[in-house]
RODO-2510 file (C-alpha; in nm, 4 decimals, decimal comma):
residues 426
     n   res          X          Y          Z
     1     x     3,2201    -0,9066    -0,8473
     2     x     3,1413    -0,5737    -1,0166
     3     x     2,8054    -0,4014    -1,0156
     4     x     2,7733    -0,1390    -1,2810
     5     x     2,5342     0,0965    -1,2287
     6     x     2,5667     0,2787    -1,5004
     7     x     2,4565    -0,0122    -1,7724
     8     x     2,1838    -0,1685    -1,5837
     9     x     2,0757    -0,3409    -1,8985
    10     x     2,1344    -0,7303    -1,9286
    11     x     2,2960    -0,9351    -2,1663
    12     x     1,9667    -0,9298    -2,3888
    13     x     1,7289    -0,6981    -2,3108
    14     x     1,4019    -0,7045    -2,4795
    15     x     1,2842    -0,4849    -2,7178
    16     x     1,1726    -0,1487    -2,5381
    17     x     0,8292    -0,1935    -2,7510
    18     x     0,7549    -0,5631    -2,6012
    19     x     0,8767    -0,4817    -2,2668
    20     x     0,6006    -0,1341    -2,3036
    21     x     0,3165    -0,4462    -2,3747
    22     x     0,4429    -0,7026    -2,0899
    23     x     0,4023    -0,4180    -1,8467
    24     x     0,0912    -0,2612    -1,9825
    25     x    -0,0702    -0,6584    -1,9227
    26     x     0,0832    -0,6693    -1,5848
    27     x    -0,0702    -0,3233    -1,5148
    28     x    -0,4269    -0,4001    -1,6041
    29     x    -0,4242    -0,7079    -1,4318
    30     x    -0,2287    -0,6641    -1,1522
    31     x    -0,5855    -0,7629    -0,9033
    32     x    -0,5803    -0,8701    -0,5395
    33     x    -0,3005    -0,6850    -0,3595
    34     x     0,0989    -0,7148    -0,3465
    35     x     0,1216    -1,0937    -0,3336
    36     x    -0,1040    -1,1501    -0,6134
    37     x     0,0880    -0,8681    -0,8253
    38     x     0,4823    -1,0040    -0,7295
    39     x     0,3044    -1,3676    -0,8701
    40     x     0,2133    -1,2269    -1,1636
    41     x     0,5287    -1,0213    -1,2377
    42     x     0,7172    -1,3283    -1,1690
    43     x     0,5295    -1,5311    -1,3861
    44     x     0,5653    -1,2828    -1,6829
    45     x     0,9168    -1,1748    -1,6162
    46     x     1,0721    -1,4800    -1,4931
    47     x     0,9206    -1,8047    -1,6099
    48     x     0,7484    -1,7148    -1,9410
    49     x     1,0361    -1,4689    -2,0332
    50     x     1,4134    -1,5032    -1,9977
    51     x     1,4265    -1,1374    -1,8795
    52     x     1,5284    -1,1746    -1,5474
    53     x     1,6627    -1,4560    -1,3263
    54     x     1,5576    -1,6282    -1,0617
    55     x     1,8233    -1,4119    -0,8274
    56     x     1,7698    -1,1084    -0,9453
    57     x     1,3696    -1,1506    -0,9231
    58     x     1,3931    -1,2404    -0,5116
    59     x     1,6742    -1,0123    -0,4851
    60     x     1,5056    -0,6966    -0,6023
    61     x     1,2128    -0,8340    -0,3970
    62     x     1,3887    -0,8157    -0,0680
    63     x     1,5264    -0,5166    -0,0982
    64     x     1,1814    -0,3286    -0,2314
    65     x     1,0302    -0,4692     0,1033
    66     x     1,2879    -0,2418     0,2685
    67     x     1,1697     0,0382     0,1536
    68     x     0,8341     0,2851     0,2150
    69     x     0,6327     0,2489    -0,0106
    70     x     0,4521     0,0124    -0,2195
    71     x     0,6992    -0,2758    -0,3125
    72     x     0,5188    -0,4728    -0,6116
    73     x     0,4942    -0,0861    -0,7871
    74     x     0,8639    -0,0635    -0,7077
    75     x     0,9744    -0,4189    -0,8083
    76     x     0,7813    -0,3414    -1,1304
    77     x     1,0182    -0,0302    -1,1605
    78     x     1,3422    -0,1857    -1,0641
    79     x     1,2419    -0,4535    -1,3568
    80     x     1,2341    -0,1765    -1,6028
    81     x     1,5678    -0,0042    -1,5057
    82     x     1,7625    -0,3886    -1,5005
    83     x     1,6209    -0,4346    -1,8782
    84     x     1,6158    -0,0926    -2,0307
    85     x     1,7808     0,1516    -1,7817
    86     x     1,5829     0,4904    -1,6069
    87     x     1,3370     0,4530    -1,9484
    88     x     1,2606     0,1006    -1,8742
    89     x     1,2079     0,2123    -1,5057
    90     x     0,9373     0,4859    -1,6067
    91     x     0,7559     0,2958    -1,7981
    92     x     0,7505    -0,0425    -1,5564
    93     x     0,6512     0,1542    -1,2718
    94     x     0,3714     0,4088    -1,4369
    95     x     0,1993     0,1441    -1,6782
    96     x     0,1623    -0,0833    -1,3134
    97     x     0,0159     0,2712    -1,1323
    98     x    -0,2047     0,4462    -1,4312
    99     x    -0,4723     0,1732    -1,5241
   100     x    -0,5655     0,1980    -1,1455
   101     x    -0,5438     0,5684    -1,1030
   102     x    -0,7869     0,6138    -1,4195
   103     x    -1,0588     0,3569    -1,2646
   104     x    -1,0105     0,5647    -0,9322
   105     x    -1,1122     0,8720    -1,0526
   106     x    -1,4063     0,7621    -1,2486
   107     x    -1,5089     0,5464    -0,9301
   108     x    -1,3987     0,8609    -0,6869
   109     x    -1,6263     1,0898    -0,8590
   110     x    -1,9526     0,8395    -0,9194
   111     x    -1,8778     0,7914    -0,4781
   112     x    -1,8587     1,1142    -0,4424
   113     x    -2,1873     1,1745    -0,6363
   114     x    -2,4220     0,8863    -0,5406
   115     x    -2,2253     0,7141    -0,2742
   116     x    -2,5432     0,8190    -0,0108
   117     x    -2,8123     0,6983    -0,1905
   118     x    -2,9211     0,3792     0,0599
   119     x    -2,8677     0,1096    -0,2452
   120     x    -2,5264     0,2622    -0,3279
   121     x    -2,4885     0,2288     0,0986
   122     x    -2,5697    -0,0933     0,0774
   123     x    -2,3732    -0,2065    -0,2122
   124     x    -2,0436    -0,0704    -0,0246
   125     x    -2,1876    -0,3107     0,2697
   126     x    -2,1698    -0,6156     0,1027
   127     x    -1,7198    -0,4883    -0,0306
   128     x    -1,6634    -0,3644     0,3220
   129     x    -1,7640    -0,7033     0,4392
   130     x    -1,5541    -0,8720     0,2002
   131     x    -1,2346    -0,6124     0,3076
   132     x    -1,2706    -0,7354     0,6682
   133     x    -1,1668    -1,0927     0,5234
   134     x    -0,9043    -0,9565     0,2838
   135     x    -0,7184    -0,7650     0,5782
   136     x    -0,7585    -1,1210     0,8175
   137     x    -0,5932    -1,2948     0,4788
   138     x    -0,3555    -1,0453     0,4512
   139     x    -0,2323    -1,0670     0,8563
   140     x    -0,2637    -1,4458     0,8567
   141     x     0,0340    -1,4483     0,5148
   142     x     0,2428    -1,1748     0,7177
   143     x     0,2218    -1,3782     1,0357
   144     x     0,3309    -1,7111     0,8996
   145     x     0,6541    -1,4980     0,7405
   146     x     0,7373    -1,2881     1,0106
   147     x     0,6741    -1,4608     1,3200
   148     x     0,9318    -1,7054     1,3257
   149     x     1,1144    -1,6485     1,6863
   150     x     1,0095    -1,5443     2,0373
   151     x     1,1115    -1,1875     2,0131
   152     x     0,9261    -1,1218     1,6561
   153     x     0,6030    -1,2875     1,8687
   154     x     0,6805    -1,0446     2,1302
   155     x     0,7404    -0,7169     1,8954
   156     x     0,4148    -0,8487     1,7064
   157     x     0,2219    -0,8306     2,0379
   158     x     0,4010    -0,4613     2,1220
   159     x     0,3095    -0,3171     1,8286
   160     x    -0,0387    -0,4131     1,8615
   161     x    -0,1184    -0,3333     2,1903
   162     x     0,1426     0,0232     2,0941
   163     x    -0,1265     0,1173     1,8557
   164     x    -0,4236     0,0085     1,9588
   165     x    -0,4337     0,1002     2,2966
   166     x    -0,1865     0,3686     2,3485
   167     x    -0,2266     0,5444     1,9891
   168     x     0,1697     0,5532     1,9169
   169     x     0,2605     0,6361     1,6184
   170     x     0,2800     0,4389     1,3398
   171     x     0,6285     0,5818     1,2036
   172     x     0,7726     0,5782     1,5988
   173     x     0,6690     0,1448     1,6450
   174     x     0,8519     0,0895     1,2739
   175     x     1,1411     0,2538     1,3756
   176     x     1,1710     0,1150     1,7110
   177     x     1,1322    -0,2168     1,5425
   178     x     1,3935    -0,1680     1,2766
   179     x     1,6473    -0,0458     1,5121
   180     x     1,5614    -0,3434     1,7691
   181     x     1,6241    -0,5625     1,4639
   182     x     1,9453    -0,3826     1,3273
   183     x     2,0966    -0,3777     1,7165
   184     x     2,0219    -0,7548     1,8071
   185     x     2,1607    -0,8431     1,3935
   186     x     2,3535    -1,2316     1,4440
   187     x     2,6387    -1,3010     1,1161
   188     x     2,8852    -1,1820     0,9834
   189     x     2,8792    -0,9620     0,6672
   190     x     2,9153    -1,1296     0,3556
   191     x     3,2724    -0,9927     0,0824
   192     x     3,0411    -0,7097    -0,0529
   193     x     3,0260    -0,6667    -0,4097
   194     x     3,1733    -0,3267    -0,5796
   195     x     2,9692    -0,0832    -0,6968
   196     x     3,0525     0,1283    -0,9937
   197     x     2,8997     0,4400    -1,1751
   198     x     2,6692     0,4864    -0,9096
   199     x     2,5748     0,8452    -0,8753
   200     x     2,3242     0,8809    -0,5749
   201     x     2,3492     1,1857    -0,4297
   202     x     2,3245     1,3322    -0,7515
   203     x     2,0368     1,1079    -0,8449
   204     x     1,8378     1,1727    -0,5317
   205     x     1,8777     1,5559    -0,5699
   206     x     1,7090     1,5432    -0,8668
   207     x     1,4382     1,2955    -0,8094
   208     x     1,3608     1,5136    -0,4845
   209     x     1,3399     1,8102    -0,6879
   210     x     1,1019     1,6316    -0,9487
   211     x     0,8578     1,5279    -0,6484
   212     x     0,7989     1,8256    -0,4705
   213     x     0,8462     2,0844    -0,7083
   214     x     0,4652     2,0618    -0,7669
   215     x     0,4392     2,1333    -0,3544
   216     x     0,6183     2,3999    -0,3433
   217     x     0,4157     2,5843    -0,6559
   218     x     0,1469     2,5244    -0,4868
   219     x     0,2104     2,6723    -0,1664
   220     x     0,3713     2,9603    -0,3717
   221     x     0,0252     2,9995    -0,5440
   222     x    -0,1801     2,9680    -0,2326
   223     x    -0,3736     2,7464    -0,2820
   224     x    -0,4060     2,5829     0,0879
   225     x    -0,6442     2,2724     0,0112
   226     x    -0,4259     2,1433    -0,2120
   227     x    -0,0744     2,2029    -0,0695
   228     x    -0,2783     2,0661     0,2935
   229     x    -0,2898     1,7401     0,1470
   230     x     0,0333     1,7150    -0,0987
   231     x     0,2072     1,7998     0,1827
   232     x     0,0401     1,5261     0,4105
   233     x     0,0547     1,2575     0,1491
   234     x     0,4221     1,3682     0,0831
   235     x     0,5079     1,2594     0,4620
   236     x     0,3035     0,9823     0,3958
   237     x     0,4653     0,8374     0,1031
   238     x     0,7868     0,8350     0,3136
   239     x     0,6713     0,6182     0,6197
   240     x     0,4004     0,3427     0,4372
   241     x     0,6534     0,0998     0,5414
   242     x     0,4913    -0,2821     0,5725
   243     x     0,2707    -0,2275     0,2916
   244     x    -0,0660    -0,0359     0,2788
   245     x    -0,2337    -0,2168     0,5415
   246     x     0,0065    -0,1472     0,8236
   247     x    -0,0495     0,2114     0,7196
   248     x    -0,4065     0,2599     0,6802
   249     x    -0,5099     0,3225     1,0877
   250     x    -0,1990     0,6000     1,1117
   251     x    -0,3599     0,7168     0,8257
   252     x    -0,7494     0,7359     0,8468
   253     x    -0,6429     0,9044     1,2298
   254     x    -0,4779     1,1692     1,0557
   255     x    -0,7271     1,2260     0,7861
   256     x    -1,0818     1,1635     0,9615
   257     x    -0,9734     1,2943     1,3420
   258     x    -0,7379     1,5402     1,2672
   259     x    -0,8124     1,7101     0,8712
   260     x    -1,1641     1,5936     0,8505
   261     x    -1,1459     1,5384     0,5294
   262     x    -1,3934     1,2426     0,4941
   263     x    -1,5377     1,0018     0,7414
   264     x    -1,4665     0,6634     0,8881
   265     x    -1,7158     0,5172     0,6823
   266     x    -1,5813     0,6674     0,3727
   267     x    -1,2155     0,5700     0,4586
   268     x    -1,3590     0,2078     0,4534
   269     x    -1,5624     0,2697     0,0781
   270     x    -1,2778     0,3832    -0,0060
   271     x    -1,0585     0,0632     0,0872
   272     x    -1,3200    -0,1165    -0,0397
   273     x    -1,3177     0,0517    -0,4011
   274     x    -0,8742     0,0566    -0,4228
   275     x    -0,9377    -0,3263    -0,3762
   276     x    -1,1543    -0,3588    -0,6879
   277     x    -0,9159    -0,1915    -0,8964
   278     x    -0,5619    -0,3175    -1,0619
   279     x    -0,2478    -0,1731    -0,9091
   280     x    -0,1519    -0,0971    -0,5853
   281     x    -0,3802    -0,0715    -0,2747
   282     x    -0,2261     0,3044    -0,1783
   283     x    -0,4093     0,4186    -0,4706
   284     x    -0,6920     0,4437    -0,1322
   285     x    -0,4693     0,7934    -0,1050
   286     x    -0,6197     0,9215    -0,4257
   287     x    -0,9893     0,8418    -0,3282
   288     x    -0,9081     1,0631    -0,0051
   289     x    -0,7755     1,2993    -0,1850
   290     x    -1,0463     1,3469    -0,4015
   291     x    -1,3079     1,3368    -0,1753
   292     x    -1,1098     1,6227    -0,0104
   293     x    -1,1297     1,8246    -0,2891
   294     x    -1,4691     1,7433    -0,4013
   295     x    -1,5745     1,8468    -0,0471
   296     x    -1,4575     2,2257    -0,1103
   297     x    -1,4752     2,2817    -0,4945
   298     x    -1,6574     2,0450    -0,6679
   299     x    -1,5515     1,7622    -0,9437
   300     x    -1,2666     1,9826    -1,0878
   301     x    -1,0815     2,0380    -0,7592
   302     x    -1,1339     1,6684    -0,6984
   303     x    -0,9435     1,5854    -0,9985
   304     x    -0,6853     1,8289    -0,9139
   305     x    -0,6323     1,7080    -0,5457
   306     x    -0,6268     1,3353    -0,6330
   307     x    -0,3577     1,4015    -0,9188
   308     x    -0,1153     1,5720    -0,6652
   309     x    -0,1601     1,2680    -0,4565
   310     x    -0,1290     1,0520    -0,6948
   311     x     0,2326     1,2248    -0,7888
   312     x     0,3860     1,2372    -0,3959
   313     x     0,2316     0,9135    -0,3455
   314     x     0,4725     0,7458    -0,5968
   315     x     0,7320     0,9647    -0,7081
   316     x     0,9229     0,8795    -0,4102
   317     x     0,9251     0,4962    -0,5386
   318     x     1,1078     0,6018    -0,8096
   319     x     1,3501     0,8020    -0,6284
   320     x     1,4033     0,5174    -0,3698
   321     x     1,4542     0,2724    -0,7253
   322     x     1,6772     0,5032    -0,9038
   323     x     1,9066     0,5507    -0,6037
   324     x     1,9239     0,2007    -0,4256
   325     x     1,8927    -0,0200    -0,7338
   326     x     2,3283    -0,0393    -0,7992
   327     x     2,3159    -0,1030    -0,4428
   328     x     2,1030    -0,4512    -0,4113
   329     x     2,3962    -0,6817    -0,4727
   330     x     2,5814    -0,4819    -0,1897
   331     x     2,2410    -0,4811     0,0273
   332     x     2,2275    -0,8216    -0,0172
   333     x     2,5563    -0,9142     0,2159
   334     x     2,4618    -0,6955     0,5294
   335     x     2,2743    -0,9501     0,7469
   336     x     2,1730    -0,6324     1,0169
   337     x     1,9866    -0,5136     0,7032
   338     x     1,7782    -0,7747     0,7131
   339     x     1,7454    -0,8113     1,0544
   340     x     1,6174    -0,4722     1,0479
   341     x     1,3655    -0,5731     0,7837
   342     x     1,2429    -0,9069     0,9789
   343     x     1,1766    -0,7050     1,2910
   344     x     1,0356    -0,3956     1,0939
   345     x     0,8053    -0,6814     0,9652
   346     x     0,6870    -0,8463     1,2932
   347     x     0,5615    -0,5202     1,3813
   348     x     0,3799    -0,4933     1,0558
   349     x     0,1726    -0,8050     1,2477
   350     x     0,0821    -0,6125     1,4892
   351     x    -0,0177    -0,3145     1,3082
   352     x    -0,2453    -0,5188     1,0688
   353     x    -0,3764    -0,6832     1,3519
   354     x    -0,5006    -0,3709     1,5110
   355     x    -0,6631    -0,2513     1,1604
   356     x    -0,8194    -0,5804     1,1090
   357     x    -0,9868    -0,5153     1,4500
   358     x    -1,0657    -0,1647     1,3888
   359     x    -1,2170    -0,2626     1,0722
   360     x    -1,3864    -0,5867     1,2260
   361     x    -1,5774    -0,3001     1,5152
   362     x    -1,6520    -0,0613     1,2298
   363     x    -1,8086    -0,2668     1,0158
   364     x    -2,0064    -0,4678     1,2339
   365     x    -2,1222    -0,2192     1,4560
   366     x    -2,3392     0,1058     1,3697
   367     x    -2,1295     0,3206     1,7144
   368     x    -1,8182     0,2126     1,8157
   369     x    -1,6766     0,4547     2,1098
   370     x    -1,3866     0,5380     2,2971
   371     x    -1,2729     0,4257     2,6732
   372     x    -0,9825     0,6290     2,8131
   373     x    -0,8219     0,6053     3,1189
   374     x    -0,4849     0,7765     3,1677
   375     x    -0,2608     0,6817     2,8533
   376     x    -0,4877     0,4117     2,7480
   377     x    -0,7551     0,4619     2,4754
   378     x    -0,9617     0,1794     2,3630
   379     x    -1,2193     0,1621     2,1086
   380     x    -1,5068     0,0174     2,2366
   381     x    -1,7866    -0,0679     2,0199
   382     x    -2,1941    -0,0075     2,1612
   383     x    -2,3231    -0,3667     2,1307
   384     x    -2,6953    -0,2630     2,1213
   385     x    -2,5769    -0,1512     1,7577
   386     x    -2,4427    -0,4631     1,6330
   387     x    -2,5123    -0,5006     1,2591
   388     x    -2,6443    -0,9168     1,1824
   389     x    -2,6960    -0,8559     0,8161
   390     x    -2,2948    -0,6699     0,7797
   391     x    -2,1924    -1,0464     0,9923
   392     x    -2,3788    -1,2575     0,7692
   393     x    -2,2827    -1,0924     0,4224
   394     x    -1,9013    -1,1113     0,5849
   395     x    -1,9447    -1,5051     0,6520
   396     x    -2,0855    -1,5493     0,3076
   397     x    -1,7469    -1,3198     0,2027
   398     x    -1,5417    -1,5906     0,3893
   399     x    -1,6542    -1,8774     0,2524
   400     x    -1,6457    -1,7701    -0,0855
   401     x    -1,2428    -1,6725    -0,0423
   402     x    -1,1576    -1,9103     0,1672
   403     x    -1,3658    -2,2268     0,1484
   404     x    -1,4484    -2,2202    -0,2496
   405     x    -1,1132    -2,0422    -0,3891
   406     x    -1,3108    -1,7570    -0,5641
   407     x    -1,1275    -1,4753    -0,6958
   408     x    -1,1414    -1,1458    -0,5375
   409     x    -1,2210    -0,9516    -0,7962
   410     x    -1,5282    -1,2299    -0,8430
   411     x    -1,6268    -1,2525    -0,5070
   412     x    -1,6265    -0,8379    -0,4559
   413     x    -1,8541    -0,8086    -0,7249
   414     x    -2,1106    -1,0989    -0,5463
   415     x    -2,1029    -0,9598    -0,2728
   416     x    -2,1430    -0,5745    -0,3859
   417     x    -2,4621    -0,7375    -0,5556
   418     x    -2,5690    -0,9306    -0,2240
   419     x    -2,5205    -0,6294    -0,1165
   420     x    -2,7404    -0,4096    -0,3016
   421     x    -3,0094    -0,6621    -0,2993
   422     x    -3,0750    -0,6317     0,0690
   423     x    -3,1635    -0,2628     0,0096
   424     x    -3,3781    -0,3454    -0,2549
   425     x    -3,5394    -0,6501    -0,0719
   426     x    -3,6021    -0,4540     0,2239
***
């Protein structure tokens, strides 16, 4: 079999102006995280619309897991490119980022604003109880996938105790997983399929040029704010494997402990507000961002700093899309690949599992501290501040997801209201 990658289109590829409307719908209401958003896409792309098959669908969807990154934002991309080439690509993968990005900076700049006022506080009560149960949803769906063996139990339990105890870093237990996967690989490689008209060197040269071109004027320019955190988001964007979850505690370390940009508390708004809108949950990056730039110049530098995150947040997708897509097929038949990627996501497991209790500590309790005793650092919550109204308004979250089915868009608005009604009841 022959892979061309230089005519990615299929046999009949839909008309560039339908394609623009299918992925502008998908965009808009692409709610409730990567699962949700890789059901939708399949739904629109696959089963009401010949466009792709089956195959290619869960093929593209394996590999995008591979990758940093967020991987519904780059299967929407790599759906573009198979229909209509690098075009198709561009517009798959900004019409599912954009709508988001828009409702983050309106919501980024009313936070930054008004986010103090105690009903506003209290509102963002009522979501960050409802994120405690979205994170425990999202680690129970990546446990019954990953955990399958004794050894992804045990890498599960490594990375957990890794990062929440011994404050490893997040890129250092991925790659230890991924190379415990790709070392212990069982099978043999499958014929590979060729490859033909690929150009990736040449491709990635450009693509890198096109992402951090930006950085580098900035730095030229001076401005150190702004090149602080394109430069931080840029390293970012290149280790977010697992998803945004597994990422968020290397990240709120590095920008609450180490740049001070915002607080702990914020970090968790923040969460809170990427969850209400459609797209991808790293669009949490831009609200940091922002509030980073609010913080030292006001709305406009705000704007500016969340628009450079914004573009090394997800210009790397495209460069990872561009390159690898001609490659899936070939991907495909190297089982230490995907051994790689089953261990890389056991650790995932474990990562979650430390944010879900790090989000759990933070949300129910007003002073969480620290225990340390030689290489061990524990977070250790004061339990004369434990929070009953945050518990109750996250059991009412719970049943409302779990026991009655509700949407989360629905129930984040309930409980943003149940929320805000405390305040005002006193």
């Amino acid at each position: 079999m022959t892979v061309s990658a230089s005519d990615p289109i299929p046999d009949a590829p839909p008309d560039l102006a339908e394609m623009t409307r299918v992925f502008a719908r998908i965009g808009i209401l692409s709610f409730g995280g990567p699962a949700a958003q890789i059901a939708l896409m399949h739904r629109e792309l696959v089963d009401e619309r010949p466009w792709l098959s089956e195959e290619q669908f869960l093929g593209a969807l394996s590999f995008c897991t591979l990758l940093p990154g967020p991987e519904a934002m780059q299967l929407a991309t790599y759906s573009g490119w198979r229909m209509h080439g690098v075009l198709g690509g561009l517009i798959g993968g900004l019409l599912f980022v954009l709508p988001g990005a828009a409702v983050m900076i309106a919501l980024a700049l009313a936070y930054a604003y008004f986010g103090q006022v105690p009903l506003i506080e209290a509102v963002f009560l009522g979501i960050k109880a409802t994120v405690v149960i979205v994170v425990l949803q999202a680690l129970q769906k990546v446990a019954a996938r990953a955990l399958k063996s004794t050894d992804r139990w045990i890498i599960a339990g490594l990375s957990f105790l890794g990062i929440f105890c011994l404050d490893l870093p997040f890129p250092l237990i991925i790659g230890a997983a991924a190379a415990y996967g790709f070392l212990t690989a069982s099978g043999n490689d499958q014929p590979p399929p060729q490859v033909t008209g690929a150009r990736p060197v040449r491709t990635a040269l450009i693509w890198a040029a096109i992402w951090l071109a930006p950085v580098a004027i900035l730095a030229l320019s001076g401005a150190e704010l702004l090149t602080e955190i394109a430069l931080f988001f840029a390293k970012l964007a290149i280790v977010t494997f697992g998803g945004a979850y597994a990422v968020l505690a290397y990240m709120t370390q590095e920008v609450v402990q180490n740049h001070g940009w915002i607080t702990t508390a914020q970090m968790m708004d923040g969460l809170g507000l990427a969850e209400t809108t459609p797209g991808p949950l790293i669009l949490v990056t831009q609200f940091v961002g922002m509030l980073a730039g609010f913080g030292s110049g006001g709305p406009w530098l705000a704007i500016l700093a969340g628009l450079i995150t914004l573009w090394v947040t997800f210009v790397p997708s495209f460069l990872f899309i561009f390159v690898g897509a001609p490659f899936i097929d070939w991907i495909a038949a190297r089982p230490r690949l995907a051994s790689a990627l089953s261990a890389t996501t056991a650790a995932v497991v474990g990562v979650i599992l430390n944010l879900t209790v790090w989000f759990a500590l933070h949300v129910f309790f007003a002073q969480v501290d620290s225990f340390s005793w030689g290489i061990l650092s524990i977070p250790l919550p004061a339990l004369a501040s434990f929070d009953p109204l945050a518990a109750m308004l996250c059991a009412i979250a719970m049943a409302l997801l779990l026991w009655r089915g509700w949407s989360l868009p629905r129930v984040l608005a309930v409980m943003a209201v149940a929320g805000g009604a405390t305040a005002i009841l006193g």
